[in-house]
C-alpha positions in Angstrom: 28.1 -29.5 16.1 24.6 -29.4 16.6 23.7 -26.4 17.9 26.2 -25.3 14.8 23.8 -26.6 12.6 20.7 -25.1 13.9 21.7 -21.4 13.4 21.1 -19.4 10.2 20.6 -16.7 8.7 17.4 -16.1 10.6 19.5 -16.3 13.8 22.0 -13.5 12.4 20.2 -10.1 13.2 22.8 -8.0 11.0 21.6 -10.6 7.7 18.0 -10.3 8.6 17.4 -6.9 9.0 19.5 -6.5 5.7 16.9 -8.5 4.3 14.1 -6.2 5.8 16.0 -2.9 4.0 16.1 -4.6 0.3 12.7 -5.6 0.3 11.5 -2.3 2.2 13.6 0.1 0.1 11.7 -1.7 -3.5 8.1 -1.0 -1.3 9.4 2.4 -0.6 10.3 3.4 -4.0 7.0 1.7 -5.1 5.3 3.9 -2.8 6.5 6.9 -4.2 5.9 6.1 -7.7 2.2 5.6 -6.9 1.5 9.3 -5.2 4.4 11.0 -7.4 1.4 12.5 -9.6 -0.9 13.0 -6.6 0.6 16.8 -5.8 0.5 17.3 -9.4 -3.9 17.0 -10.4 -4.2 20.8 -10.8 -1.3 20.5 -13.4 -2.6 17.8 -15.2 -5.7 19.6 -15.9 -3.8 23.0 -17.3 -1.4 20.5 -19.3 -2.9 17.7 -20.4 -6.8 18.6 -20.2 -7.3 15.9 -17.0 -10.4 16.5 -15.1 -11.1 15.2 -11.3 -13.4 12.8 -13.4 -10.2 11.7 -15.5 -8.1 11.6 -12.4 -10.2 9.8 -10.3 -10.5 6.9 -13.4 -6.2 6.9 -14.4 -6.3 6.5 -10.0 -8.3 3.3 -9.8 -6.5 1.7 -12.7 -3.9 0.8 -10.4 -5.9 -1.6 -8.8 -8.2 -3.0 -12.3 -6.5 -6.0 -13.2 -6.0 -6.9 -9.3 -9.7 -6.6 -8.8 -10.6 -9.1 -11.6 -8.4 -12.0 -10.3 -4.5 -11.1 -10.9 -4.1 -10.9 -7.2 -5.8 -14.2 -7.0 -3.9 -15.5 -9.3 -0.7 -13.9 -7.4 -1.4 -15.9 -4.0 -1.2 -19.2 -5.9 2.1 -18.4 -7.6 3.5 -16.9 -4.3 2.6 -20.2 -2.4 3.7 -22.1 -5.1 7.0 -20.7 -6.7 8.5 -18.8 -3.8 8.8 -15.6 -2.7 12.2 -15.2 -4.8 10.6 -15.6 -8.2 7.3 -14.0 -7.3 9.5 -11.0 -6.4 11.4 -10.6 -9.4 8.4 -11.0 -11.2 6.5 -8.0 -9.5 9.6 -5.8 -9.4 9.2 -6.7 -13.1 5.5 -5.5 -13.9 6.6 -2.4 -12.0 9.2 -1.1 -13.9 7.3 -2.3 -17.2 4.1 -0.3 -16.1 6.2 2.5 -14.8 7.5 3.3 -18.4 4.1 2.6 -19.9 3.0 5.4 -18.0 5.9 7.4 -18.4 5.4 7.3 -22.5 1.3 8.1 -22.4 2.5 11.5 -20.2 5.4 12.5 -21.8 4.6 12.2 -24.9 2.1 14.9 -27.1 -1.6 13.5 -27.9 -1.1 14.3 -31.7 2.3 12.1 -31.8 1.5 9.2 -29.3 -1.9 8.8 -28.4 -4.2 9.8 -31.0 -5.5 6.7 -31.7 -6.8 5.9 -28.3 -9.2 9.0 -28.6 -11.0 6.7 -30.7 -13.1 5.2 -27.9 -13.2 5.6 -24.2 -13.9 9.1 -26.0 -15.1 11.4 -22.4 -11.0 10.6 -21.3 -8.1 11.8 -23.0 -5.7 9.7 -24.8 -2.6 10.3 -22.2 -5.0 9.5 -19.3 -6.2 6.2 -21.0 -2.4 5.2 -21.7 -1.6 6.5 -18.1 -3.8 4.3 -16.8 -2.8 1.4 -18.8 0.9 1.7 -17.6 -0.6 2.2 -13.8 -2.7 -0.9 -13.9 0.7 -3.0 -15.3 2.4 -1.3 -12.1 -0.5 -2.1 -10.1 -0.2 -5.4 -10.5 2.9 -5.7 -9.7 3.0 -3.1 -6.2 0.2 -5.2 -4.8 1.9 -8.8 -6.0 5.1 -7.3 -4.4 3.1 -5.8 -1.1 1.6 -9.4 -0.7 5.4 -11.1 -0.8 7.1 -9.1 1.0 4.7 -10.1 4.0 5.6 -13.0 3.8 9.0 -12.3 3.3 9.0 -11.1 6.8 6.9 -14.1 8.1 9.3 -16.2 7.2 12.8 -14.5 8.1 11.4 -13.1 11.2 9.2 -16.5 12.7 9.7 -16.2 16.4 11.6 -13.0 16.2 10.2 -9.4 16.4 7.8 -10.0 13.2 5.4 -7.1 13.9 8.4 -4.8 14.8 9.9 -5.8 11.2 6.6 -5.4 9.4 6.3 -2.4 11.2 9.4 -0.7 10.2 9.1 -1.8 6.3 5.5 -0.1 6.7 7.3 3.2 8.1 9.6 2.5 5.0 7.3 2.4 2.7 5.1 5.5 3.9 8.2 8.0 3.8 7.5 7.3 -0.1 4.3 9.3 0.7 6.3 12.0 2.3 8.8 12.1 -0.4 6.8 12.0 -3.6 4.5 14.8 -1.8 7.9 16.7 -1.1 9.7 16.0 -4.4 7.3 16.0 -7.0 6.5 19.9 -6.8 10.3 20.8 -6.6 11.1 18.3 -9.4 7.8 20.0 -11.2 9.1 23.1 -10.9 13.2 22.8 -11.1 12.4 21.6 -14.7 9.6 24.1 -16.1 9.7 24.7 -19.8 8.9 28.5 -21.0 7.2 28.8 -17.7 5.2 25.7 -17.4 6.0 23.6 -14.8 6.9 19.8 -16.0 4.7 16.7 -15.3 7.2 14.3 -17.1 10.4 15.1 -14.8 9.0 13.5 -11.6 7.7 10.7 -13.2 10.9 9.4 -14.5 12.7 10.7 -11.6 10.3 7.8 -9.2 10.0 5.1 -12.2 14.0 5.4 -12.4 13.9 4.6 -8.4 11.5 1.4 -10.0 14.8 0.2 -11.4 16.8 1.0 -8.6 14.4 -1.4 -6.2 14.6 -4.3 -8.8 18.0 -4.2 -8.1 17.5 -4.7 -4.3 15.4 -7.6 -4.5 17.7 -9.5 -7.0 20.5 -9.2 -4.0 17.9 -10.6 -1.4 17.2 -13.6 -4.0 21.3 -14.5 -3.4 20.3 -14.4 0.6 17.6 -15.8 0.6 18.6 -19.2 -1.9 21.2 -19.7 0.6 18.6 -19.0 3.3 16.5 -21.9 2.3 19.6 -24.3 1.9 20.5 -23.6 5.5 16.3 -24.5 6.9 16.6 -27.7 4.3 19.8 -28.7 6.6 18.7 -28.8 9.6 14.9 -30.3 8.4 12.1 -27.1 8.6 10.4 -26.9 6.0 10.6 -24.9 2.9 7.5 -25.0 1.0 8.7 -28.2 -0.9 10.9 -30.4 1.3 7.9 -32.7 2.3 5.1 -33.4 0.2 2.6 -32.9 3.0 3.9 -29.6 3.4 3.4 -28.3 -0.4 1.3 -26.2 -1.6 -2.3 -27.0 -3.4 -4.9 -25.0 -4.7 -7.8 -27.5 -2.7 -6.0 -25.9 0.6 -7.7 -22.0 -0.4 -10.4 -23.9 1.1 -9.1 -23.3 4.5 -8.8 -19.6 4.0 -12.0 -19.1 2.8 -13.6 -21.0 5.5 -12.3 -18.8 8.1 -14.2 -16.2 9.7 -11.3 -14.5 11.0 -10.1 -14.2 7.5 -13.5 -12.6 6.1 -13.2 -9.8 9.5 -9.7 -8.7 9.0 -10.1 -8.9 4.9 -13.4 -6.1 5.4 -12.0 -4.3 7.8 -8.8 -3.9 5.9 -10.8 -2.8 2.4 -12.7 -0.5 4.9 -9.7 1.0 6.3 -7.4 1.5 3.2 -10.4 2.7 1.4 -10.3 5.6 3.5 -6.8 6.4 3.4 -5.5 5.5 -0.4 -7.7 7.2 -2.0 -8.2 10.1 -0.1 -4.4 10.3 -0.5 -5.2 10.9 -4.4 -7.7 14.1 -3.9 -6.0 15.9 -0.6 -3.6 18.0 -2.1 -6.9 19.4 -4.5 -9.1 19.0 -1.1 -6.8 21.5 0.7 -6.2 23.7 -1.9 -9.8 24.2 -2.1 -10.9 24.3 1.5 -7.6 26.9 2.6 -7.9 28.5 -0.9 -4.1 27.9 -1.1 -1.6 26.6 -3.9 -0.6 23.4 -5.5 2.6 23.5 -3.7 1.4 24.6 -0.3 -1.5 22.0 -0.1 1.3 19.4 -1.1 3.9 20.8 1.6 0.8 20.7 4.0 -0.4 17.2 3.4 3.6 15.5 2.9 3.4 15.4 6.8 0.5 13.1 6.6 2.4 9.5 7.3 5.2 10.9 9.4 4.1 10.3 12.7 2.9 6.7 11.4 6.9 6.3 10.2 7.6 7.6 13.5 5.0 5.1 15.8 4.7 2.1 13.9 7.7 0.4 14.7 7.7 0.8 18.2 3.9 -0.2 17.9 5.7 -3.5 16.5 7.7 -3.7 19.2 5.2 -3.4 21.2 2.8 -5.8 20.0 5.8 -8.5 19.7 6.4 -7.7 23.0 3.0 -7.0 25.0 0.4 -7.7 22.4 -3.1 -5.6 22.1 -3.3 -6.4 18.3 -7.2 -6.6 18.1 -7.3 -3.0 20.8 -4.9 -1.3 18.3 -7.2 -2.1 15.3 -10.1 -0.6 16.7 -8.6 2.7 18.7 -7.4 3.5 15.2 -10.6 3.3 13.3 -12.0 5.6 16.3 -9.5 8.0 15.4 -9.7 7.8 11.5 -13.7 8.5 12.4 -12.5 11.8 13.9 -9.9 12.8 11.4 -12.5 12.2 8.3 -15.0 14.0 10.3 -13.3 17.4 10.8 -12.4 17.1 7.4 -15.7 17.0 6.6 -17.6 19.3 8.9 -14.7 21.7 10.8 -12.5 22.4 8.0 -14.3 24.0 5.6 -16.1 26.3 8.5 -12.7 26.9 10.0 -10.5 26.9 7.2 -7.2 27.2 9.7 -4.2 25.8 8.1 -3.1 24.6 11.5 -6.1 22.7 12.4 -5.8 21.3 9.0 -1.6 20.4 9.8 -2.9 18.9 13.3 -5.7 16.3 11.5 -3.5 15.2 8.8 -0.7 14.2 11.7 -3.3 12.5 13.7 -4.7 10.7 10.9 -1.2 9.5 10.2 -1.6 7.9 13.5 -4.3 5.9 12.6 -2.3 5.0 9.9 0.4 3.2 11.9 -2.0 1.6 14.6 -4.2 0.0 12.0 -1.6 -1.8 9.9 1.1 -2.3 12.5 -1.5 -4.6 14.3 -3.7 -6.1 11.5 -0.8 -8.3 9.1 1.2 -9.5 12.2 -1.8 -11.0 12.8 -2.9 -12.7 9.7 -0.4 -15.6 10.3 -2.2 -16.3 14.0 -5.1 -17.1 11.9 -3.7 -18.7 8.8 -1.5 -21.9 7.9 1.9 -20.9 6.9 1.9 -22.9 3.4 -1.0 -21.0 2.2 0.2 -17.6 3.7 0.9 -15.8 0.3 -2.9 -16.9 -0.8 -4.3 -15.5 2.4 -2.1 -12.0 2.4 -3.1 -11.8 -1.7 -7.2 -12.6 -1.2 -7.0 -9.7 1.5 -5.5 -7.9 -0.9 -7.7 -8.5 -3.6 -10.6 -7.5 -1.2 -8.7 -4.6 -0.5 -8.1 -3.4 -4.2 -11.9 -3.7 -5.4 -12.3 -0.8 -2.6 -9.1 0.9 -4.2 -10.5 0.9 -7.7 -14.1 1.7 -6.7 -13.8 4.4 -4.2 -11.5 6.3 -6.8 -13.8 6.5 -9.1 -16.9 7.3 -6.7 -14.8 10.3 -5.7 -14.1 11.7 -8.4 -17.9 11.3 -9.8 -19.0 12.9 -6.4 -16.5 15.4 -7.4 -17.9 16.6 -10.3 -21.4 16.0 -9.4 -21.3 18.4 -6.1 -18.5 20.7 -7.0 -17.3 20.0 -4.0 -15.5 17.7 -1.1 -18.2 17.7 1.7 -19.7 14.6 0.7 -16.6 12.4 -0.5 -15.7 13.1 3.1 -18.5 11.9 4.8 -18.3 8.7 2.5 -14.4 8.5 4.0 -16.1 8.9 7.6 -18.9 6.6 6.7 -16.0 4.1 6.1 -14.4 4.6 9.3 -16.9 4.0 11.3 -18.0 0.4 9.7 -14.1 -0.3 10.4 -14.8 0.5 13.8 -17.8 -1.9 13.9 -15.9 -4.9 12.5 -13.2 -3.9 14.7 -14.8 -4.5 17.3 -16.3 -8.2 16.1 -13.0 -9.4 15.7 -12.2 -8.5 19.5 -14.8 -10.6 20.7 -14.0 -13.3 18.0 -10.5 -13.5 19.3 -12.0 -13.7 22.3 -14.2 -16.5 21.9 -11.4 -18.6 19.8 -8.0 -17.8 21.3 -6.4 -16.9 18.6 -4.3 -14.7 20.2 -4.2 -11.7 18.6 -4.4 -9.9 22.0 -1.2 -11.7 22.9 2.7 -10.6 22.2 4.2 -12.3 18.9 7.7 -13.0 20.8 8.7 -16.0 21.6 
């Protein structure tokens, strides 16, 4: 009767990796919606009078309001209302920004936006209302990002954690693949008197928005019944014991941590040189191959397959055999290499298969990096204040998101060209490397065990 009592859902693999698909299918679709315009700058531009100025500026809005304190906000009501609620709610903001956004492009300047012209004046008006919409969504992909980690924490404790994180990451990047894939077919599939259409993949990925809400309200029903079952047999919840609850004097412990302040760097460092360079590749390529839209976006949708491919059995591997803190750092050596032929190869050797070859091995930076770095986070963190340590990285993380945008797409204009907002992407890579390589000997030094395996 006992041992009766002790399973749950946890213990059921079929439940908990059905839990790992609902919340990894909302991150996917959220993925998708982010980069479903990326393919699409040069068409913005001929349609709707964007510049790489104007691009770079709607880009960073997704991170605004993140960067001055919603994410902060975020971690407290994570820790303190639950993962079910804060889900809802961010599944919420996204489908609310999504259809912001969708209304400033789909609709004509003279019928919708006329009035925002009236200030903000060097950006149009469907940019500025764009932007709105994408800082709305923003708020709610990083909220959601930040909960489904500890989603995972907490249905996966003691089980194969890094492999599960690993897997929704590989999830979540096939967005990449497919909004690179789709949105030129989409694009193009519904032209109008020869112009190809901006508006169609848009609502086809903030449609998907809805589609992911969906999801999450069916791992609410799993999860209420989740935390009845952990109540039964006496772990805590988050609320059972009054020791165990959250309070906003126990941020203290997070911010005291070194550990913390490495990982949260090197994780601005490293994203800062992946996100947005996701934003300007399609352009960079069709500029350094002097190809089209539609090639430099069939090019670059390879970019996070081989991390789909190798970042769950990097999980698995780190659950299993460890290496965290030695992942971390062979992958900012690579993303040093990858920025750096972009930079100084590519443009002498314009080959489109040297170009095919870096954008795959870039992708494997992209798996090592993050496959290692947020299994590790609860090694160093308490688990009641989890959600506030996964949001403050975030929120780290998105004042490089909004920034680096926007100094891209100023260097843009200023050089005319991409050699120097690559060299800022290298320049980023290697300071990654650098901290990389102070948390391996902090680990070190404090046994934290992030070179050890997560399985128990």
């Amino acid at each position: 009767m006992v041992e009766k009592l002790q399973q749950t859902l946890r213990d059921n693999p079929i439940a908990r990796w059905a839990v790992l698909i609902l919340v990894a299918s909302m991150m996917f679709f959220a993925y998708m919606f982010v980069d479903i315009l990326s393919p699409l700058a040069s068409l913005l531009n001929e349609t709707l009078n964007w510049d790489q100025g104007d691009f770079g500026t709607y880009a960073a809005g997704e991170y605004l309001l993140n960067v001055f304190g919603f994410l902060l906000l975020a971690g407290i009501i994570l820790d303190k209302m639950g993962v079910r609620f804060t889900g809802l709610l961010s599944a919420s903001l996204m489908v609310i920004g999504a259809a912001i956004k969708y209304w400033g492009i789909s609709w004509s300047e003279a019928n919708t936006v006329e009035w925002l012209n009236s200030w903000w004046v060097d950006m149009p008006g469907s940019a500025k209302l764009a932007m709105f919409g994408f800082m709305i969504f923003g708020c709610g992909c990083e909220m959601a990002g930040t909960t489904v980690s500890k989603i995972l924490a907490k249905w996966f404790k003691g089980k194969e954690m890094a492999l599960a994180m690993g897997l929704e990451m590989a999830i979540a990047r096939i967005g990449v693949f497919a909004a690179m894939a789709a949105a030129p077919a989409i694009s193009m599939r519904f032209a109008i008197d020869g112009t190809n259409s901006v508006t169609a993949p848009l609502l086809f990925a903030s449609l998907l928005l809805v589609v992911g809400l969906l999801n999450f309200f069916v791992f609410t029903i799993m999860d209420n019944k989740f935390d009845k079952q952990l109540a039964a047999i006496g772990e805590a919840t988050g609320g059972a014991d009054p020791e165990d609850e959250f309070h906003v004097s126990d941020l203290a412990q997070i911010f005291k941590s070194k550990m913390f302040w490495i990982i949260a760097l090197l994780c601005v460092l490293y994203y800062s040189a992946i996100f947005p360079f996701q934003r300007f590749a399609t352009n960079f390529l069709e500029e350094t191959l002097s190809i089209s839209n539609a090639e430099a976006a069939g090019l670059f949708k390879w970019f996070p397959i081989l991390a789909m491919v190798l970042t769950p059995f990097l999980g698995a591997f780190i659950d299993f055999k460890g290496k965290g803190a030695s992942m971390m750092l062979l992958g900012a050596v690579i993303m040093i290499a990858c920025h750096g032929i972009f930079a100084f190869v590519l443009p002498a050797y314009p080959s489109k298969a040297l170009a095919m070859v870096t954008i795959l091995v870039l992708g494997v930076s992209f798996s090592l990096v993050p496959a290692s770095m947020w299994p590790s986070v609860p090694k160093i963190i308490d688990e009641k204040v989890l959600g506030s340590a996964y949001c403050l990285i975030f929120w780290v993380q998105n004042i490089g998101l909004c920034l680096v945008p926007l100094l891209i797409g100023k260097l843009r204009v200023a050089t005319n060209g991409y050699f120097v907002p690559m060299l800022v992407f290298t320049s980023f890579g290697v300071l990654a490397f650098i901290l990389s390589f102070l948390l391996k000997i902090e680990d070190r030094k404090k046994g934290y065990g992030l070179e050890l395996p997560n399985k128990k």
